[in-house]
C-alpha positions in Angstrom: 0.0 0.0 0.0 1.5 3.3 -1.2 1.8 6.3 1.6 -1.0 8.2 -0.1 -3.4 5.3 0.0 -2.2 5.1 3.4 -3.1 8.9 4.6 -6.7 8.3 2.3 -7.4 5.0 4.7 -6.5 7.0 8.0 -8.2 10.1 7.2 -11.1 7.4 6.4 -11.1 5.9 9.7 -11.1 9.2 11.1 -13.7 10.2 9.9 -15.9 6.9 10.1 -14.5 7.5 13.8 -16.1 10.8 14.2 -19.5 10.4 12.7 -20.1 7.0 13.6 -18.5 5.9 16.8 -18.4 9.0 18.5 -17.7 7.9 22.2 -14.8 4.8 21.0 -13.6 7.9 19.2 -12.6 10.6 21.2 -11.9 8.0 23.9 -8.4 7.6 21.8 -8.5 10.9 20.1 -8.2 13.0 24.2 -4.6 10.7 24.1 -3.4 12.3 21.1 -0.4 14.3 21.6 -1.1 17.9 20.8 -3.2 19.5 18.1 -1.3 18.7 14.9 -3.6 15.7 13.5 -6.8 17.8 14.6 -5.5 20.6 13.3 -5.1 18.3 9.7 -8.5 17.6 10.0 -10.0 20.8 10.1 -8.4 22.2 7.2 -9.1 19.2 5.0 -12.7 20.0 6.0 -12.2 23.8 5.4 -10.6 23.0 2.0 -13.3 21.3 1.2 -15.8 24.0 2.1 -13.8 26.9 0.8 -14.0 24.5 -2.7 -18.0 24.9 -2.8 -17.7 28.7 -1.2 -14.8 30.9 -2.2 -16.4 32.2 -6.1 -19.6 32.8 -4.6 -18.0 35.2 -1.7 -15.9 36.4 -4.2 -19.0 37.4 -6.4 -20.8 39.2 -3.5 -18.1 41.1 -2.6 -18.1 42.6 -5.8 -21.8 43.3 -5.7 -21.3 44.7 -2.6 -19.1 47.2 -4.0 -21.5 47.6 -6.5 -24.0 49.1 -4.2 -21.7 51.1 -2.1 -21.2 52.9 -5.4 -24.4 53.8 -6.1 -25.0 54.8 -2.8 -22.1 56.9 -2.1 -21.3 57.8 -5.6 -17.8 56.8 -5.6 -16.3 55.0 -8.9 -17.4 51.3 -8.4 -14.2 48.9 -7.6 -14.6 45.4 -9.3 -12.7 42.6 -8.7 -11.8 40.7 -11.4 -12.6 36.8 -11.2 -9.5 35.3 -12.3 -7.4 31.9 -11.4 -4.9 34.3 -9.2 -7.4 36.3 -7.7 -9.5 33.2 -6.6 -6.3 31.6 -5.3 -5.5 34.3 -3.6 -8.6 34.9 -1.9 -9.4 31.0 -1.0 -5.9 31.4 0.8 -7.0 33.8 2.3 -10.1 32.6 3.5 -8.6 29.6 4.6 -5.8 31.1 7.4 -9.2 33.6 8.9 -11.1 30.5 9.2 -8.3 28.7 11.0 -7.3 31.3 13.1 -11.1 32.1 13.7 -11.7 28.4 15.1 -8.8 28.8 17.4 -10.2 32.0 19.1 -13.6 29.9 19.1 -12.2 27.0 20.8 -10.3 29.1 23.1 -14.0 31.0 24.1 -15.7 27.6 24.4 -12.6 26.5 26.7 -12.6 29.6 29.0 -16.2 28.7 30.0 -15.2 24.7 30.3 -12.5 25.7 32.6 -15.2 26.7 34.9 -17.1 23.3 35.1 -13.7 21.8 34.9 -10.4 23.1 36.4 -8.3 20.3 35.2 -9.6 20.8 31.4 -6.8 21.4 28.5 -7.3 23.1 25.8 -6.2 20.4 23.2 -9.0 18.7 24.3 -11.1 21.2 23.6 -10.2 21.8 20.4 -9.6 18.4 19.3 -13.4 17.6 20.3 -14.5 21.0 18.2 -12.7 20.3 15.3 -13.1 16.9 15.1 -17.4 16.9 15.4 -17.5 19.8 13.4 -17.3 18.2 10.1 -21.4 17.8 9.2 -21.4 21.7 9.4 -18.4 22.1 7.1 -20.5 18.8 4.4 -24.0 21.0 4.9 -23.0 24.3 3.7 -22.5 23.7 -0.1 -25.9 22.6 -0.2 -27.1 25.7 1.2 -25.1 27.5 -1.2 -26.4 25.2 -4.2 -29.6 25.8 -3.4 -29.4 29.8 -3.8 -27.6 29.4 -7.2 -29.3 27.4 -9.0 -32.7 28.4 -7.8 -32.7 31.1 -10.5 -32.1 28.9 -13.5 -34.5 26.1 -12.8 -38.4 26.2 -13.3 -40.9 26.7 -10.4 -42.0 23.0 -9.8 -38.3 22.1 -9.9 -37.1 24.5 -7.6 -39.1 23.2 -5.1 -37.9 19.8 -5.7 -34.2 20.8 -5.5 -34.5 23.9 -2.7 -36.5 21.8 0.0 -33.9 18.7 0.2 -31.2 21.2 -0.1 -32.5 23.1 3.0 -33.7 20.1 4.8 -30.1 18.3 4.2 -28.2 21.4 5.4 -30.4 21.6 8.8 -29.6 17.9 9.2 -25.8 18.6 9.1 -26.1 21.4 11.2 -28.4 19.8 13.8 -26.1 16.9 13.8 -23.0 18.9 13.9 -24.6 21.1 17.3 -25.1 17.5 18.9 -21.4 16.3 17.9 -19.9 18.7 19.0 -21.6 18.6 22.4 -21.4 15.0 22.7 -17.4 15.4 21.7 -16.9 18.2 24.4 -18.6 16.3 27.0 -16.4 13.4 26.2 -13.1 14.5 26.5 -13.7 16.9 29.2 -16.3 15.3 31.6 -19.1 17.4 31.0 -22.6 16.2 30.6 -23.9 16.9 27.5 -26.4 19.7 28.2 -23.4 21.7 30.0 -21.2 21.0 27.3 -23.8 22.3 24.9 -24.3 25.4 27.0 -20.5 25.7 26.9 -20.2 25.4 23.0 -23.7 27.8 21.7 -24.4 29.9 25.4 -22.0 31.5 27.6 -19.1 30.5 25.0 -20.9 32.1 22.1 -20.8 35.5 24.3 -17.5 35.2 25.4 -16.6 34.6 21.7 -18.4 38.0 20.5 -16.6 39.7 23.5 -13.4 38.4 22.0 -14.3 39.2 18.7 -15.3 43.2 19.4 -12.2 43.5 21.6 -9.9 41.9 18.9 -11.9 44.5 16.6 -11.3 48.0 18.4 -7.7 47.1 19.0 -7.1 46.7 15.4 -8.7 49.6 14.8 -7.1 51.5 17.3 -3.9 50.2 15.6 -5.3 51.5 12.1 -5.5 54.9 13.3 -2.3 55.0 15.0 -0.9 54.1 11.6 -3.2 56.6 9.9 -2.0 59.5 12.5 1.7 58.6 11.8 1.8 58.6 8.5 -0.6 62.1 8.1 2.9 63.6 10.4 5.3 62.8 8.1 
């Protein structure tokens, strides 16, 4: 067996692992050492996201420049829709979404910590990145369904929207009870606590985070903007 059939049969397991044998799971996954293979894990799930995701962002942004031009008057800014800029932009995309789950992990953690003093943070985020999959699988079909809404009749739209909706609720309904069964696994939570500790107090803590992270860059940005209008 060559080392790339290999890496396809362990990421396999993995993920059969996950979604199917949740509590044998992250039995062995909490004796992992560190965060490299869940951090592995997560981006081949992002990738494959970002895949379905990045034109379509791509696309909005440029009709949201679009209407900040007709409101403001301003000459409208396009972005142009080529291999480069698309690479360039799913990169992108890819290092916020990683560094985003890490400041998410971290809020869910701070608010473990509390129900459990002894609780590491590797736990944390291997259970998060691990049982987040189904919500990384359900949002092309969310997406899918928007596009192609347009270009197919009225009786088939309704055929193709309704699955498309119902399969991305069930990916995100599964991935909310993943995740809270993960958490309360590797950290000895019960599950309603751990759920609280993923989509309650951590959510809060997580916007907290997020607005302070905010004003300090933009703090930052006007510094820069006050040094630069000196010289």
């Amino acid at each position: 067996m060559s080392l790339v059939q290999m890496r396809l049969t362990e990421f396999y397991e993995r993920v059969r692992g996950v979604f199917f044998r949740t509590k044998e799971y992250f039995k062995t996954a909490k004796r992992e050492k560190g965060i490299r293979q869940a951090l592995k894990y997560l981006v081949i799930f992002t990738v494959f996201f970002l895949s379905f995701t990045t034109y379509y962002y791509l696309a909005n942004i440029n009709e949201l420049f679009g209407e900040v031009s007709r409101v403001t008057g301003l000459e409208a800014v396009e972005i142009p829709l080529t291999p480069i800029i698309f690479i360039g932009f799913f990169l992108f995309l890819l290092v916020f979404l990683v560094l985003f789950a890490f400041v998410r992990y971290w809020a869910t953690h701070i608010i473990v910590k509390i129900f459990n003093k002894k609780a590491r943070y590797q736990d944390t985020y291997k259970a998060m990145s691990y049982s987040g999959a189904p919500g990384y699988l359900g949002g092309p079909f969310l997406l899918a369904s928007f596009l192609l809404l347009p270009f197919l009749g009225r009786t088939w739209a309704w055929f193709f929207f309704v699955p498309s909706i119902a399969a991305y609720i069930g990916f995100e309904l599964y991935s909310v009870y993943l995740r809270s069964k993960a958490l309360s696994l590797v950290q000895g939570l019960g599950f309603w606590k751990a759920l609280l500790c993923i989509y309650v107090l951590g959510f809060i803590v997580f916007m907290l985070l997020v607005i302070i992270i905010y004003l300090v860059l933009l703090i930052v940005a006007l510094l820069i903007f006050l040094l630069i209008s000196m010289f």
